[in-house]
DSSP file (Angstrom, degrees, kcal/mol; ACC not computed):
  #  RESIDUE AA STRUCTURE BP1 BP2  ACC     N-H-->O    O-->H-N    N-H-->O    O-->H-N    TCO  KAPPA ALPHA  PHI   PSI    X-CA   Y-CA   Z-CA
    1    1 A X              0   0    0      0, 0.0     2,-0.3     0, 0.0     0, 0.0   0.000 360.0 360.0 360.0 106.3  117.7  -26.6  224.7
    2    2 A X        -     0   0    0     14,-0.0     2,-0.4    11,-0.0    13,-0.2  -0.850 360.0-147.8 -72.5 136.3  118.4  -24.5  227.6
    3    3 A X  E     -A   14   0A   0     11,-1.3    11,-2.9    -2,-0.3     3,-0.1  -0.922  22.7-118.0-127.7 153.2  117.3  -21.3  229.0
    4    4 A X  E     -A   13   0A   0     -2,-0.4     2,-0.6     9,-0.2     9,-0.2   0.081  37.9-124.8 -65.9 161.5  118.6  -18.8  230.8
    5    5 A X        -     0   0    0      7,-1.2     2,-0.6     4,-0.2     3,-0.4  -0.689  23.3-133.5 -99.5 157.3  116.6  -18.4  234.2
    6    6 A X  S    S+     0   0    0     -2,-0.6     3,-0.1     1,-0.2    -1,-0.0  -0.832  88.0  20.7-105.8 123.8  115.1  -15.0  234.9
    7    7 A X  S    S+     0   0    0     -2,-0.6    -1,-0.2     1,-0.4     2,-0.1   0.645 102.7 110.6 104.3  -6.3  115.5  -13.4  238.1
    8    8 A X  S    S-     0   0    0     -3,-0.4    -1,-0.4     1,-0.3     2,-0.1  -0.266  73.2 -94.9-138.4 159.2  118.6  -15.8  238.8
    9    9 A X    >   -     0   0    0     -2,-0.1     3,-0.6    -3,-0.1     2,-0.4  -0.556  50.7 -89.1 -84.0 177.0  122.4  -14.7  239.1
   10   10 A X  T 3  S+     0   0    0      1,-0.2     3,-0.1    -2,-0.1    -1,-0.1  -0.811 108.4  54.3 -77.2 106.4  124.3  -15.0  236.5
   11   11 A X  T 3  S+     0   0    0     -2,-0.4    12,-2.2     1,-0.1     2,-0.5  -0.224  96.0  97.0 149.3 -25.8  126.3  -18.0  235.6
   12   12 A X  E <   + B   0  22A   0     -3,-0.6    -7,-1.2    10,-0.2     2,-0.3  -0.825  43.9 171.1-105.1 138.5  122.9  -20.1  235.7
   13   13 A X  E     -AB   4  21A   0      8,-1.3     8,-2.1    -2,-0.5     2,-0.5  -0.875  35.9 -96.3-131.6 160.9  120.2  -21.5  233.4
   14   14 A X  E     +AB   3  20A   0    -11,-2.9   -11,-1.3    -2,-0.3     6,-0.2  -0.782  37.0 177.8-127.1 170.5  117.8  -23.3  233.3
   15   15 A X    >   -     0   0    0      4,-1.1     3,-1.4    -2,-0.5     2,-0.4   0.423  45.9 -25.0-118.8-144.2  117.7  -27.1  232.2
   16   16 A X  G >  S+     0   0    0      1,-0.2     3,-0.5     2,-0.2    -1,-0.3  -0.659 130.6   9.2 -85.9 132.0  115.1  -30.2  231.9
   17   17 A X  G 3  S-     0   0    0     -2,-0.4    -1,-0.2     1,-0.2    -2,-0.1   0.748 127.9 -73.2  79.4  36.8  112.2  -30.2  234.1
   18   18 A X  G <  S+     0   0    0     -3,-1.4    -1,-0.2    -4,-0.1    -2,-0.2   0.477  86.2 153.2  71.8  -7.3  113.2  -26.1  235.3
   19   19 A X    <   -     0   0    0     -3,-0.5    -4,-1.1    -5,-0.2     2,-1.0  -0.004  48.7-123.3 -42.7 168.8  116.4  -27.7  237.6
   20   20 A X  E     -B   14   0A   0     -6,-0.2     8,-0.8    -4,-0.0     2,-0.4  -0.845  32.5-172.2-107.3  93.4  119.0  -24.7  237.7
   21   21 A X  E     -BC  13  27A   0     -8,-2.1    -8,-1.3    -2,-1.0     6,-0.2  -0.850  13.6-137.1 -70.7 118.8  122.0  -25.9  236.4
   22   22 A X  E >   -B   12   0A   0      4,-2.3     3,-4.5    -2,-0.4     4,-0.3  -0.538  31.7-104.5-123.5 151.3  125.4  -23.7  236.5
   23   23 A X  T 3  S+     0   0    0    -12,-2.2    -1,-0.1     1,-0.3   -11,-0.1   0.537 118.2  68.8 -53.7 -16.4  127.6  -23.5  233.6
   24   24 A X  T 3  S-     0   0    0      2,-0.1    -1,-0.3   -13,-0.1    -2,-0.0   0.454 120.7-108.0 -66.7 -12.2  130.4  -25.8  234.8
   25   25 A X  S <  S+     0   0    0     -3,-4.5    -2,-0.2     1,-0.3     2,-0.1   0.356  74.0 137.9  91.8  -4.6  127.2  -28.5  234.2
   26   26 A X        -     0   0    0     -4,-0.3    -4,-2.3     4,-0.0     2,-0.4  -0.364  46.2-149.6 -47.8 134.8  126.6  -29.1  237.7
   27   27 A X  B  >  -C   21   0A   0     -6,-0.2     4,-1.9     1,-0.1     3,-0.3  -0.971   6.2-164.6-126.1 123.9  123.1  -29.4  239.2
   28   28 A X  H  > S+     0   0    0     -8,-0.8     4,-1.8    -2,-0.4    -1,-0.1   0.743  86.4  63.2 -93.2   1.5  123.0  -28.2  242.7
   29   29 A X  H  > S+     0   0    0     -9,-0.2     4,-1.8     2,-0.2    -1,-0.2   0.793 104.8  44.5 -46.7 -58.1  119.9  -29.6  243.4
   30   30 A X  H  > S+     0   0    0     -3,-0.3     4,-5.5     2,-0.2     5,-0.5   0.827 109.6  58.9 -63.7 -44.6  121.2  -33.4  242.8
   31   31 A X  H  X S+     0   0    0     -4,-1.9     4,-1.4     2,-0.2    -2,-0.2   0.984 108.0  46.3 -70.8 -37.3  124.4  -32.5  244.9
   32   32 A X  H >X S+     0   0    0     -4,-1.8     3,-2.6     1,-0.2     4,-1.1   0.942 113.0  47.9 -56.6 -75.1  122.0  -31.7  247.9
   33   33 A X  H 3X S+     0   0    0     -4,-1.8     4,-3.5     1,-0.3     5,-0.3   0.816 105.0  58.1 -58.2 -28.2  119.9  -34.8  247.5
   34   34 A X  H 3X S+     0   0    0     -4,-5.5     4,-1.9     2,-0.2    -1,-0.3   0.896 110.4  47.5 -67.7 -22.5  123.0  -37.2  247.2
   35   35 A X  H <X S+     0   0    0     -3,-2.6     4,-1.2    -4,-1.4     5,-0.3   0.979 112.2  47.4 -62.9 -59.8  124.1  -35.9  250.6
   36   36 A X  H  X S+     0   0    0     -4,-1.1     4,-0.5    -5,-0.2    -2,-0.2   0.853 124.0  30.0 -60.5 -27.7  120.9  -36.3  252.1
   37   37 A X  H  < S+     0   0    0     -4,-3.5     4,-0.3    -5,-0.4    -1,-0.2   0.789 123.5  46.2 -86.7 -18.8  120.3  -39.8  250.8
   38   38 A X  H  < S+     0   0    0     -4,-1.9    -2,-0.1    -5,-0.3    -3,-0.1   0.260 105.1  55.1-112.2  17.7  123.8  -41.0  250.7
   39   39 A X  H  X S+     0   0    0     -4,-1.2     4,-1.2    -3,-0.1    -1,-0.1   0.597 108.8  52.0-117.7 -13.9  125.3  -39.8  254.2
   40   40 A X  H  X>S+     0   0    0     -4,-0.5     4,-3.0    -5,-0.3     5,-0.7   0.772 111.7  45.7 -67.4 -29.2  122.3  -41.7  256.1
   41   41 A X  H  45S+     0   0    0     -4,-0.3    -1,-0.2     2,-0.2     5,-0.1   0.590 108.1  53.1 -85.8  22.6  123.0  -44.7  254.3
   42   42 A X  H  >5S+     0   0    0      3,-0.1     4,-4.6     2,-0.1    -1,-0.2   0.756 116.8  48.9-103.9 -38.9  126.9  -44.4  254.9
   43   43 A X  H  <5S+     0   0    0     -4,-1.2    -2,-0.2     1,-0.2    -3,-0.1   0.758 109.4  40.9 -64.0 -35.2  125.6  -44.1  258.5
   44   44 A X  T >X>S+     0   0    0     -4,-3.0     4,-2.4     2,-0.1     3,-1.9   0.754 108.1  70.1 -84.9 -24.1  123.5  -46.7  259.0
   45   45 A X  H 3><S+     0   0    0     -5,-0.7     4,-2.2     1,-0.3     3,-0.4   0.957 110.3  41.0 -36.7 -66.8  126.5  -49.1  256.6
   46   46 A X  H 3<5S+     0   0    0     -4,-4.6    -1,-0.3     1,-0.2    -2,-0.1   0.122 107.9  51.7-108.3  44.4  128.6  -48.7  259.7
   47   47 A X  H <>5S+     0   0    0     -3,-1.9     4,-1.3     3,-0.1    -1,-0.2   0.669 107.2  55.3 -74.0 -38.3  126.4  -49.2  262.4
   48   48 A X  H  X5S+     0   0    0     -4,-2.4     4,-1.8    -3,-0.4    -2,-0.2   0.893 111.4  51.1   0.4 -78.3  125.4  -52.3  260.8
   49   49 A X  H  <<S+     0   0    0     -4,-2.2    23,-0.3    -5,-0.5    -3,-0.1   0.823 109.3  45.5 -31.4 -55.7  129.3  -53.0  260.9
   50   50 A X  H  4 S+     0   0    0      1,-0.2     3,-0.4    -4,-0.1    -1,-0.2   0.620 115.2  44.8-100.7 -25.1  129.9  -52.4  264.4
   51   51 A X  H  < S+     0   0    0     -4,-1.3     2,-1.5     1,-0.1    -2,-0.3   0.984 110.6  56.8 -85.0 -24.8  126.9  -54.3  265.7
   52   52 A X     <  +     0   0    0     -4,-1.8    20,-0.9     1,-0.2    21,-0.3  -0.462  56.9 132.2-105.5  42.6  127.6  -57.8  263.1
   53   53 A X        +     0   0    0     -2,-1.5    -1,-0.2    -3,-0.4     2,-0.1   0.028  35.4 125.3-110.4  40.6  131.0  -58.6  264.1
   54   54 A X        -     0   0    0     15,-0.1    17,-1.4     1,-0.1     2,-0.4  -0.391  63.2-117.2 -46.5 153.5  129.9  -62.2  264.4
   55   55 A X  E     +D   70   0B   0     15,-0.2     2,-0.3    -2,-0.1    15,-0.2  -0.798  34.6 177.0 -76.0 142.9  131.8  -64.8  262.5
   56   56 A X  E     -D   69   0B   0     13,-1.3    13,-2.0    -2,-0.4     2,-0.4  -0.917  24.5-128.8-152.7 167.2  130.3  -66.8  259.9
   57   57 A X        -     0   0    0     -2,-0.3     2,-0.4    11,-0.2    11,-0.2  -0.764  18.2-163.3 -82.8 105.5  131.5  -69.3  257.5
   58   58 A X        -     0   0    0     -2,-0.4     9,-3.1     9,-0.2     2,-0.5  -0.804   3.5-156.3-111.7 150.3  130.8  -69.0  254.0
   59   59 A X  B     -E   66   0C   0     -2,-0.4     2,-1.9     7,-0.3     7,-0.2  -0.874  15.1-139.2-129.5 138.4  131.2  -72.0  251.6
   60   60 A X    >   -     0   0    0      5,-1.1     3,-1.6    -2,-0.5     5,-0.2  -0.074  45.4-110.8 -94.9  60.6  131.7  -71.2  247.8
   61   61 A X  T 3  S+     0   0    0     -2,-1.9     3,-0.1     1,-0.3    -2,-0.0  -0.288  86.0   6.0 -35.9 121.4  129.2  -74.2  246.0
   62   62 A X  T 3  S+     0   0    0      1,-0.0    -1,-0.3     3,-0.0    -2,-0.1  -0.987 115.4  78.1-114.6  17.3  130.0  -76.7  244.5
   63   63 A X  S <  S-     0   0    0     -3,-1.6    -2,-0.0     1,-0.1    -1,-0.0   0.174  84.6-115.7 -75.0-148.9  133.5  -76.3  245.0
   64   64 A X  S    S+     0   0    0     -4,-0.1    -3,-0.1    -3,-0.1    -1,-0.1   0.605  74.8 116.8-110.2  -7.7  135.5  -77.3  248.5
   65   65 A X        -     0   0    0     -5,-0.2    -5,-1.1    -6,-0.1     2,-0.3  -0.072  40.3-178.2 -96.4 161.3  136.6  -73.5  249.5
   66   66 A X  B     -E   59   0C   0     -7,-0.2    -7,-0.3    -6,-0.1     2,-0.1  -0.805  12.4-160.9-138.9 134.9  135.2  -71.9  252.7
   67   67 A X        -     0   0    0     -9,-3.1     2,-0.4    -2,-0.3    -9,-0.2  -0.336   4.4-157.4-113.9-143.4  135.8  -68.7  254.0
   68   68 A X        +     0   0    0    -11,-0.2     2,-0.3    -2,-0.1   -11,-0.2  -0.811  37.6 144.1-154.6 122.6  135.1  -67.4  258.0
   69   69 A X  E     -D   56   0B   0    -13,-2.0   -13,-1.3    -2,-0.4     5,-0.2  -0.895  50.3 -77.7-169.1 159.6  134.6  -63.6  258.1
   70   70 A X  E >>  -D   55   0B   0     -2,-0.3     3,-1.4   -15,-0.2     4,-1.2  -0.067  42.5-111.2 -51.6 136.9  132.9  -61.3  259.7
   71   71 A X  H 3> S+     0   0    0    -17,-1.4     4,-1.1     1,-0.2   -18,-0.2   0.546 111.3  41.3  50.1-130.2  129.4  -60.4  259.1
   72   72 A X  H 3> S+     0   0    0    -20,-0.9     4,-4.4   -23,-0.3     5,-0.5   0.705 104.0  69.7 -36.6 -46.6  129.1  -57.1  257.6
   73   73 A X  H <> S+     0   0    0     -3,-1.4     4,-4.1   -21,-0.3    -2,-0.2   0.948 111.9  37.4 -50.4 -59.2  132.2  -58.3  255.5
   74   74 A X  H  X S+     0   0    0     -4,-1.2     4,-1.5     1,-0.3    -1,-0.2   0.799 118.4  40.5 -15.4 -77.9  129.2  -60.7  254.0
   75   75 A X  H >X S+     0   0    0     -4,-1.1     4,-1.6     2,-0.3     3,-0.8   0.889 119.2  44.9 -91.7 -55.0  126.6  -59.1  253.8
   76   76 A X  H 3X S+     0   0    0     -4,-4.4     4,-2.8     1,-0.3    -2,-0.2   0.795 111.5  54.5 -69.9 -27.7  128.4  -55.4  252.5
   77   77 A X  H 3X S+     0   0    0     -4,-4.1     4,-0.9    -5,-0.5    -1,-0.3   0.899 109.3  52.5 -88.4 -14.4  130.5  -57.2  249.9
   78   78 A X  H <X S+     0   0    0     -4,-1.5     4,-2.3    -3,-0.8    -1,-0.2   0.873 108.7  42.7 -45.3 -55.6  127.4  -58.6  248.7
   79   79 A X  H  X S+     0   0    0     -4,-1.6     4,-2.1     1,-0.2    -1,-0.2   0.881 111.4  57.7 -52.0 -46.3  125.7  -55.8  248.3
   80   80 A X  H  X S+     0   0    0     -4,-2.8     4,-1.3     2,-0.3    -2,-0.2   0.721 107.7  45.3 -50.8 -30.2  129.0  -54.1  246.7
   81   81 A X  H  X S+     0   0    0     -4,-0.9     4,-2.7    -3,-0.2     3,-0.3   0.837 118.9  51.1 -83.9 -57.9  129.4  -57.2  243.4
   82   82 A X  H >X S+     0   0    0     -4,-2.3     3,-2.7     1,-0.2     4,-0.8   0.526 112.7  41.1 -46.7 -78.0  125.3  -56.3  243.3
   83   83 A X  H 3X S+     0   0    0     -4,-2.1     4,-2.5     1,-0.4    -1,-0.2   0.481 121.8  45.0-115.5 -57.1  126.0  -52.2  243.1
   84   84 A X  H 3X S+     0   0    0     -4,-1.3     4,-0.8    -3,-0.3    -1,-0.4   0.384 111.6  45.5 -93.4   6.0  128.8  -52.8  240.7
   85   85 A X  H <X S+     0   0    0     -4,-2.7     4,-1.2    -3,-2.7    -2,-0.3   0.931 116.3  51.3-104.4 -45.5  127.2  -55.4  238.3
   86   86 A X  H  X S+     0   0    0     -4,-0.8     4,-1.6    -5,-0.3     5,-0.3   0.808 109.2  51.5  -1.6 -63.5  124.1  -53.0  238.3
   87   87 A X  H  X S+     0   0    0     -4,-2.5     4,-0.7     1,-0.2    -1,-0.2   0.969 111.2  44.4 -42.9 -65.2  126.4  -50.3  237.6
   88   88 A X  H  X S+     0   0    0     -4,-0.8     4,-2.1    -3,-0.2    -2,-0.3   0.708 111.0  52.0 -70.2 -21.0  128.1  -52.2  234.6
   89   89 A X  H >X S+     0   0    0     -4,-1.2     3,-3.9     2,-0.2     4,-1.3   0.891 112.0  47.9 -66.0 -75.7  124.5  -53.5  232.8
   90   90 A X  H 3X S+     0   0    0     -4,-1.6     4,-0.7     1,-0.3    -2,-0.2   0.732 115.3  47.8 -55.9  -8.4  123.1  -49.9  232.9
   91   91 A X  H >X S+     0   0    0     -4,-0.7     4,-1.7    -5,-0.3     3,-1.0   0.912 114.2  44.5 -81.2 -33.7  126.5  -48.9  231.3
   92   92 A X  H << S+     0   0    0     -3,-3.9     4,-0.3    -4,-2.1    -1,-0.2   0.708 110.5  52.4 -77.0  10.7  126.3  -51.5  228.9
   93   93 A X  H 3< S+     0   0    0     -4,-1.3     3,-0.3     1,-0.2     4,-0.3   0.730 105.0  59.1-106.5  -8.7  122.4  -50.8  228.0
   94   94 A X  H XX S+     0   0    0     -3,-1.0     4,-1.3    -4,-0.7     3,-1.3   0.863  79.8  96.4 -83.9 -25.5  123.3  -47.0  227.3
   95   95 A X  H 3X S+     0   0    0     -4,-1.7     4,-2.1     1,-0.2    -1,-0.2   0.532  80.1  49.6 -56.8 -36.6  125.7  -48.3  224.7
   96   96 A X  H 3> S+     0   0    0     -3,-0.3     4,-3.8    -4,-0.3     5,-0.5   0.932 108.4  49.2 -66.8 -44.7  123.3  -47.8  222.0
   97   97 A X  H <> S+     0   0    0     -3,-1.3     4,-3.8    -4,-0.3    -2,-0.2   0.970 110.6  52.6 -55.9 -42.7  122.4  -44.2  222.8
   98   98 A X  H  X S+     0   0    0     -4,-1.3     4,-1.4     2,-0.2    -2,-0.2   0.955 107.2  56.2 -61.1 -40.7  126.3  -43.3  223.1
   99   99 A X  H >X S+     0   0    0     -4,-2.1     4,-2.8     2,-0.2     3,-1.1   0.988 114.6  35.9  -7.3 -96.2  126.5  -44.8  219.7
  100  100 A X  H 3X S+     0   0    0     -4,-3.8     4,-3.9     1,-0.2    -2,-0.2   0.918 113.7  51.1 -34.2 -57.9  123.9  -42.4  218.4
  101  101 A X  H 3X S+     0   0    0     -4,-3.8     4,-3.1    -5,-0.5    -1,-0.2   0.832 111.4  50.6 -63.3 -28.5  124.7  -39.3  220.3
  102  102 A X  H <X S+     0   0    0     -4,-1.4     4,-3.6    -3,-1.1    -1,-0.2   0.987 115.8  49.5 -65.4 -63.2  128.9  -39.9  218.9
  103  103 A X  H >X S+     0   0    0     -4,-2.8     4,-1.9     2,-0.2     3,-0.6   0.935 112.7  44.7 -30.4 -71.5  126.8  -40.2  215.2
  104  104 A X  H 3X S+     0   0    0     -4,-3.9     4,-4.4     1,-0.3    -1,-0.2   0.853 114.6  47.6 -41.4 -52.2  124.8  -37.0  215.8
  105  105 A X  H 3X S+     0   0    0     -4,-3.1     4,-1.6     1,-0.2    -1,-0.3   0.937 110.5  54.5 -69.7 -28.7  127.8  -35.0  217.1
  106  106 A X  H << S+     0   0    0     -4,-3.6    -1,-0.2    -3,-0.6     5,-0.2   0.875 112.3  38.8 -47.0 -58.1  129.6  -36.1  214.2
  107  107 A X  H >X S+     0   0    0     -4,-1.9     4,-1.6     2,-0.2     3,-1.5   0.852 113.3  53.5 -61.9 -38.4  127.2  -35.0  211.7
  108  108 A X  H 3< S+     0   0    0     -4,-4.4     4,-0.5    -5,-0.3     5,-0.3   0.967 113.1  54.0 -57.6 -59.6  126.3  -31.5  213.6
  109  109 A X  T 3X S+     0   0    0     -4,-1.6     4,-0.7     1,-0.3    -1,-0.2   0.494 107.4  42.3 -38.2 -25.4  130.1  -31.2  213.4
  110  110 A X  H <> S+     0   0    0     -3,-1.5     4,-2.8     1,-0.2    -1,-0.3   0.580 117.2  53.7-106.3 -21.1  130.7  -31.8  209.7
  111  111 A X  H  X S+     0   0    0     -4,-1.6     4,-1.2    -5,-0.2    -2,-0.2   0.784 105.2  47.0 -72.8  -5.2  127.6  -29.5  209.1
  112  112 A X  H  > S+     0   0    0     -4,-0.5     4,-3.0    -5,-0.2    -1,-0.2   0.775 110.6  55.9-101.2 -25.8  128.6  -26.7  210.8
  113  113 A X  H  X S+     0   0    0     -4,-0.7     4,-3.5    -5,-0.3     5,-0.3   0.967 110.4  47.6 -49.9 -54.3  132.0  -27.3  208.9
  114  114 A X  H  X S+     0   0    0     -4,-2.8     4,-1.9     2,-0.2    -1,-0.2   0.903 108.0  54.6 -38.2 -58.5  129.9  -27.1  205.7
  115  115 A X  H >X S+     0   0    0     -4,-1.2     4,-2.6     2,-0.2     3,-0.8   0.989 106.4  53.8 -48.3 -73.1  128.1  -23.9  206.9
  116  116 A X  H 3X S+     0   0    0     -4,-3.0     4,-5.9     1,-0.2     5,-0.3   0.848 110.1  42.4   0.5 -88.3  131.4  -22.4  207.4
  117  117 A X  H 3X S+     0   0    0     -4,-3.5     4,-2.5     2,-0.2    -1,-0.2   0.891 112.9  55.8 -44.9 -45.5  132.7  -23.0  203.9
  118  118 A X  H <X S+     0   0    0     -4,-1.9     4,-1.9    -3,-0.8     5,-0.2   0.972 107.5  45.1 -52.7 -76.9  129.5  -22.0  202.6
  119  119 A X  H  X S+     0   0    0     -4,-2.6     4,-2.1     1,-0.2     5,-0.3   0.936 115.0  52.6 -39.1 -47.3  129.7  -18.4  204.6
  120  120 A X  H  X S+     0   0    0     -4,-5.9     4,-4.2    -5,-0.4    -1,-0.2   0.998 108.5  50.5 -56.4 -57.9  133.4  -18.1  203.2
  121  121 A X  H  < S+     0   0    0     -4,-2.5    -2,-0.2    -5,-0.3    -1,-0.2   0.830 117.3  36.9 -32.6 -56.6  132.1  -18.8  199.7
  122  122 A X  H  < S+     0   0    0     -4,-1.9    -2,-0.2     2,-0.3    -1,-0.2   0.983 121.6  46.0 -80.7 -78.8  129.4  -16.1  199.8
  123  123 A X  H  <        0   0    0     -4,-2.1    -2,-0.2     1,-0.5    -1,-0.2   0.799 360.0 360.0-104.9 -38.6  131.6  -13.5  201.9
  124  124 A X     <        0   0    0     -4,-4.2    -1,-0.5    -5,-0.3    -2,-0.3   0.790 360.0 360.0 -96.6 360.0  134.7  -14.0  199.7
C-alpha cells in the first residue's frame, strides 16, 4: 500500500519505510546512494589496476593449463565469477516468492474479472 506524500510535488508518494518514490517506480534516494557507493569503488577498481600490472602465473588444478596475466586481471576477474554467482543464487532463492507473487496476481486478476461480471449483472 502506498501513500501519497503530503507537502511533496506531485507525481510522488510515498512507499515502504517513508522513501519517496515517483510514479515511473524509481526511488531517488537509492539512485543517490549507488553513486556514492559505486563511483568510489569504480575508482579505487582502477587504481588497483594501474598500480598491479605485475605478471603472475596462474595454474588451473589438477589439470596441466597455466595462464600468465596481469594482476588485476586476477584478482578483478575473481571478484567478477564471485559478483555473478552471488547474483545468480539470490536470483535463484527468490524463485519461490516469484512463484507466489505470479499465483496472487493471477487470482487478483480473475477476481477483479468476477467483480466486473458481477457489476454488469446488477447494473444490466
Amino acid at each position: 500500500m502506498t501513500l501519497t506524500a503530503h507537502g511533496t510535488t506531485p507525481g510522488r508518494v510515498v512507499g515502504h519505510w517513508g522513501l519517496a518514490t515517483l510514479k515511473n517506480g524509481t526511488r531517488p534516494v537509492f539512485k543517490f546512494f549507488a553513486w556514492v557507493i559505486g563511483l568510489p569503488i569504480i575508482v579505487i577498481a582502477v587504481f588497483f589496476a594501474i598500480s598491479n600490472q605485475e605478471s603472475t602465473t596462474l595454474s588451473f588444478w589438477p589439470t596441466e593449463y597455466t595462464a600468465e596475466m596481469p594482476m588485476f586481471w586476477a584478482v578483478l576477474g575473481a571478484l567478477l565469477i564471485g559478483l555473478i554467482l552471488g547474483v545468480f543464487f539470490a536470483w535463484l532463492s527468490g524463485g519461490k516468492r516469484r512463484s507466489e507473487n505470479r499465483r496472487l496476481r493471477s487470482d487478483l486478476n480473475s477476481a477483479r474479472r468476477r467483480a466486473e461480471q458481477a457489476e454488469a449483472k446488477l447494473a444490466g
